[in-house]
N, C-alpha and C positions, 0 to 999 in steps of 0.2 A: 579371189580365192581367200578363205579367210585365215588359212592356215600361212601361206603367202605375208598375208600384210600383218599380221599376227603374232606369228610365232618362227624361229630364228635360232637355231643351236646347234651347235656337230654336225653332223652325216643328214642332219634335215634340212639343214642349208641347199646345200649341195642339189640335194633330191630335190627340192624346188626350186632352183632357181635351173638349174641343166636336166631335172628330170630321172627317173632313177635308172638308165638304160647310160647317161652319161656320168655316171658316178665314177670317182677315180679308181685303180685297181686298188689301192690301201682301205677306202672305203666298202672292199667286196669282203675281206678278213670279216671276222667276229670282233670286234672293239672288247675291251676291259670288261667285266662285268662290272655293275652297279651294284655300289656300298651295299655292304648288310645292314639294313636300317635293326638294328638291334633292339628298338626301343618300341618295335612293335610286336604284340603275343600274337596268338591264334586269337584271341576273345573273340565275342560278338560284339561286345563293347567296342573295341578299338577296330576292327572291321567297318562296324557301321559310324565310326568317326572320319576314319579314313580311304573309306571302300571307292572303290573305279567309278561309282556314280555321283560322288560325291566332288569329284573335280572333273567330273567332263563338263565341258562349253554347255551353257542353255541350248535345248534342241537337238543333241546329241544324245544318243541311247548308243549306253554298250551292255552287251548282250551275254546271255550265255544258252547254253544246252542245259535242260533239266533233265539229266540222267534217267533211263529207267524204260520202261516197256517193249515193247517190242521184241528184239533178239537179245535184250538184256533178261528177258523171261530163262535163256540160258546162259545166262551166263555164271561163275561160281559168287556171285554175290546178290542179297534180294534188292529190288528194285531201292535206291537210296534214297527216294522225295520222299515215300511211303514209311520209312524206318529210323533214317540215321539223321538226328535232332542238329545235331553239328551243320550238317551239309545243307541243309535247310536254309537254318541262320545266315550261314555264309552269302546262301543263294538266294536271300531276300538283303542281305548288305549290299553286298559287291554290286550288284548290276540293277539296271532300270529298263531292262529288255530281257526277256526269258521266251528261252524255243520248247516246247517239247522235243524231246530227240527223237522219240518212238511213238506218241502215245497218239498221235494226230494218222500217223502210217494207215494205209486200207486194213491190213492182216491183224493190224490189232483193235481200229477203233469201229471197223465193219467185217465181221470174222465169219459171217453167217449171211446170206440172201436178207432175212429180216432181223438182224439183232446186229443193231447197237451200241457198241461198248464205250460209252463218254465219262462213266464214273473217274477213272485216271483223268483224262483231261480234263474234265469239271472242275480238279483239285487243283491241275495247273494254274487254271485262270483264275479261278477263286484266290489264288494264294498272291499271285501277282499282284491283283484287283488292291488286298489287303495290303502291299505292299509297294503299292504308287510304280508298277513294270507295267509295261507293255507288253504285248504278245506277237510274237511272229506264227503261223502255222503252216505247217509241214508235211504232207503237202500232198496234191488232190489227182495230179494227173502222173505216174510213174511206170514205169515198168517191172520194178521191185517191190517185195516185201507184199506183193497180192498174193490173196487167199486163193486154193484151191477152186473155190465156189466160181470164183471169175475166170481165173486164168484155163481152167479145164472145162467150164458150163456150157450145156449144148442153145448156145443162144444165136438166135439170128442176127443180121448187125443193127435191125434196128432195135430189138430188144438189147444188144449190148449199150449201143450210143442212150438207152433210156436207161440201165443202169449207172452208166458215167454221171450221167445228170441227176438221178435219185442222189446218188453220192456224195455230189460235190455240192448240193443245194441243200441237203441234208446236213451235211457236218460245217457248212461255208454258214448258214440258215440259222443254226443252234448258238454261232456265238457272233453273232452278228451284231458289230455297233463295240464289240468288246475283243477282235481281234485289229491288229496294228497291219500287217502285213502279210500275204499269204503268198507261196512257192507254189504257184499253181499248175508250170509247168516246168517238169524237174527231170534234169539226165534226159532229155529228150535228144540229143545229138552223139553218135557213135563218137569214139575218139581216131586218132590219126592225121593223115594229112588231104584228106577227102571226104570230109566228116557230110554222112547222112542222118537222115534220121531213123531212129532204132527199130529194123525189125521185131527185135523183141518185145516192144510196145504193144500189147495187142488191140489197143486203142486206135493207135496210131496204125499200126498194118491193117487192121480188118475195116476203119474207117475212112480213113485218109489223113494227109494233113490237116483237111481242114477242121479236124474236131479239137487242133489247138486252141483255135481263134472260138470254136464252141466253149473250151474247157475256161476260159476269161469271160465270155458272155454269164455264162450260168452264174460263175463264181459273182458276178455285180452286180447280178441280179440279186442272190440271196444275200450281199451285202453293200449297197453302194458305198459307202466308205471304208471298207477295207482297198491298202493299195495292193495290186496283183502282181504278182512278178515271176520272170524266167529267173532258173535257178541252175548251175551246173558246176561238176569242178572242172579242173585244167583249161579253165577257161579266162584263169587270171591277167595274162599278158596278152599283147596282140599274138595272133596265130589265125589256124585254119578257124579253129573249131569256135575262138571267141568270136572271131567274122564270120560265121553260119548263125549265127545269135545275131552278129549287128544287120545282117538282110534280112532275118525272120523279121527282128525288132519293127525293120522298115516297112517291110510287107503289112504288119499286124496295125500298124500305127494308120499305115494308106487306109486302110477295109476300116476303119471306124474302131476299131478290136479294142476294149477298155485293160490296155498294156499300162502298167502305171511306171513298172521300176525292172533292174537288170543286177544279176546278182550272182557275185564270184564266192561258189565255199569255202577257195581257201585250206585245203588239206593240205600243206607243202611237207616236202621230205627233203632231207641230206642227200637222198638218194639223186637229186636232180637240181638244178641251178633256181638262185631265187627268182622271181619270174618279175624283173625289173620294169619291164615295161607297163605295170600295172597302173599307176595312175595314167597313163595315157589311151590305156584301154577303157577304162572307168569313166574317162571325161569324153572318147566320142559317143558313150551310150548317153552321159550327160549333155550333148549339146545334142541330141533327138530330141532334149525333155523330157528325158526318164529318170526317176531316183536309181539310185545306186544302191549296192549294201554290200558288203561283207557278212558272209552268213555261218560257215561253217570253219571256220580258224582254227586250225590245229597243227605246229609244229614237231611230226615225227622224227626220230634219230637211232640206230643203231646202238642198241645198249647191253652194255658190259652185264656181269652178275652182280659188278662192284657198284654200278647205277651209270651214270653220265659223267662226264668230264668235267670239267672248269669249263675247258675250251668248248666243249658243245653248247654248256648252257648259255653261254658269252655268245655265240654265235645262234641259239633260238633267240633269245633277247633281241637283236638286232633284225631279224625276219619279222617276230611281231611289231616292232616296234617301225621297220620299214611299211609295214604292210599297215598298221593304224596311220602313220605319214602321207601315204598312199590316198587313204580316203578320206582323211580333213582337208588335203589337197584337193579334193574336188568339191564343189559346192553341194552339190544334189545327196552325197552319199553322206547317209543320216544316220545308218545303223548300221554296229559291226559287233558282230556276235563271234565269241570264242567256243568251239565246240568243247564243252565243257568245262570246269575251272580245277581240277583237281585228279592227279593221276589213277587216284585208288579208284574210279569209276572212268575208265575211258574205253572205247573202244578199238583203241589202235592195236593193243598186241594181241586182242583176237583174230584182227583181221592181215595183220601184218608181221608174221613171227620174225623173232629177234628185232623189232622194234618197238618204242614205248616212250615214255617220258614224256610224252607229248602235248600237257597242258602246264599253267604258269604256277600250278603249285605240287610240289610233290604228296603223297599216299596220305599222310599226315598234315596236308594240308599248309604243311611250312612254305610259304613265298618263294617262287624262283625268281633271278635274276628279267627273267619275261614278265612278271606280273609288276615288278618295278619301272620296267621298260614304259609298258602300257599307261600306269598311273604317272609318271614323270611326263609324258607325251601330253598326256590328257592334262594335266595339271597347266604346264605352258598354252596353252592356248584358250582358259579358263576364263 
């Protein structure tokens, strides 16, 4: 492990050597927040001196969300890649991995039976390409965020299953050899303690399960080196729902199925306990021989008019910062993306009223105690 023989400090000790399920109760608190490094501005200068990819380990891609498409088309601000010069810079410093958040989605980048829409995502890649990132893409088989055209069309099911496949070879096709990793089957298990898989699929219900094990075929087809992966939240610790992923994983691996990696989002809230067992859930997807990732990282919390606490930001700081521990504890897990890096474009308090604050820098982009988290983790094991 190389985080293991490597690196060694506070609450990571711990976490590695007993695991984060045996961590002591003083260790479950928020710790201190982390110095105000006072000596760094917003620049882009000092950014791309000092940016999260500039001290992770060789081999290591940290990540972010590139704000914008999709159901940010409503939201009260315009899309941020396309407009705001700032958010840009940033988002070619800080990170060496970039998601689309929306712009990859069926409803935006296939909105119509024949039209297209890759202009937005062209710019993503293009801009990463110029910017030495990587690409994750997001992602090809879901139940959410389809257009009318699909989810309501009088199609037979083999005219559906050759829609899936137009799709996924179609947008998998277009950036082939130039995307890093693709979410190929995403949210495909209910939640609860009996986790199926989703009727609401209409993939999945009108064809079977096996158009999973299709939905990974097509996708290696249209691009051998991209790696493929299952993708879901609340799936970070052992549970039902992340053991319905570790028998699919096994299933898929048995049938030949080009599965390459397994991959926890990561949304956590205040609202519910940190999900400690996470690197043990990470390392048996890792001892199938499948990469790992963190993909969707975002620390939600209950927020005042006045903003966030001390005590809260001390306590997001330690979840990121447990949860990046997490995955340089395990070998395979190579990439960990933050759903996006800055509060003034998130999508939590659309989706989750009275709560917010949930990325590592505040609306103005000033540094939280979590983005210090991140880059001090990253930095020790450089």
């Amino acid at each position: 492990m190389r985080l293991a023989t490597r690196w060694a400090v506070g609450v990571g000790v711990l976490s590695l050597l007993l695991g984060p399920a045996a961590l002591p109760a003083s260790a479950a608190q928020p710790s201190e927040a982390p110095p105000v490094h006072a000596q760094e501005d917003q620049s882009y200068g000092q950014a791309k001196k000092n940016g999260l990819r500039t001290v992770a380990p060789e081999g290591f891609y940290i990540g972010t969300a590139a704000a914008g498409g999709g159901h940010h088309l409503n939201a009260d601000y315009p899309d941020p890649f396309t407009y705001d010069r700032k958010y840009r810079r940033i988002l070619g410093a800080e990170f060496n991995s970039v998601t689309p958040e929306n712009h990859m989605k069926w409803d935006f980048i296939h909105p119509e039976p024949d039209v297209y829409n890759f202009g937005p995502a062209d710019a993503i890649v293009e801009f990463a390409e110029e910017h030495g990132q990587v690409v994750r893409g997001h992602t090809l088989l879901w139940h959410s965020q389809l257009p009318a055209w699909v989810t309501q069309g009088d199609f037979t099911d083999e005219e559906l299953r050759a829609v899936l496949k137009d799709h996924i070879q179609t947008v998998v096709g277009r950036y082939a050899g130039r995307i890093q990793q693709w979410d190929v089957a995403n949210e495909i298990f209910t939640d609860g303690p009996n986790p199926q898989l989703r009727p609401e699929n209409i993939f999945i219900q009108r064809l079977g399960p096996g158009i999973i094990a299709d939905a990974f075929r097509w996708a290696h087809e249209a691009d051998p080196q991209a790696k493929l992966f299952l993708n879901d939240y609340a799936v970070e610790g052992l549970g039902a729902k992340s053991t319905a992923y570790y028998e699919l994983a096994k299933q898929l691996l048995a049938q030949g199925v080009p599965l390459h990696g397994f991959a926890v989002q990561a949304h956590l809230s205040f609202e519910y306990p940190y999900p400690t067992t996470l690197r043990q859930n990470l390392q048996r997807f890792d001892d199938l021989g499948l990469e790992t990732a963190v993909t969707e990282l975002d620390v939600r919390m209950p927020v005042a008019a006045s903003g966030p606490t001390a005590q809260q930001l001390a306590q997001q700081a330690d979840w990121y910062r447990w949860t990046l521990e997490a995955c340089l504890a395990v070998e395979g897990c190579n990439s960990f993306t933050i759903w996006g890096f800055t509060d003034k474009y998130s999508w939590v308090p659309v989706f989750f009223s009275g709560f917010g604050a949930a990325n590592v820098m505040f609306e103005d982009y000033e540094r939280k105690p979590a983005y210090y988290a991140l880059r001090d983790t990253l930095a020790a094991v450089s």
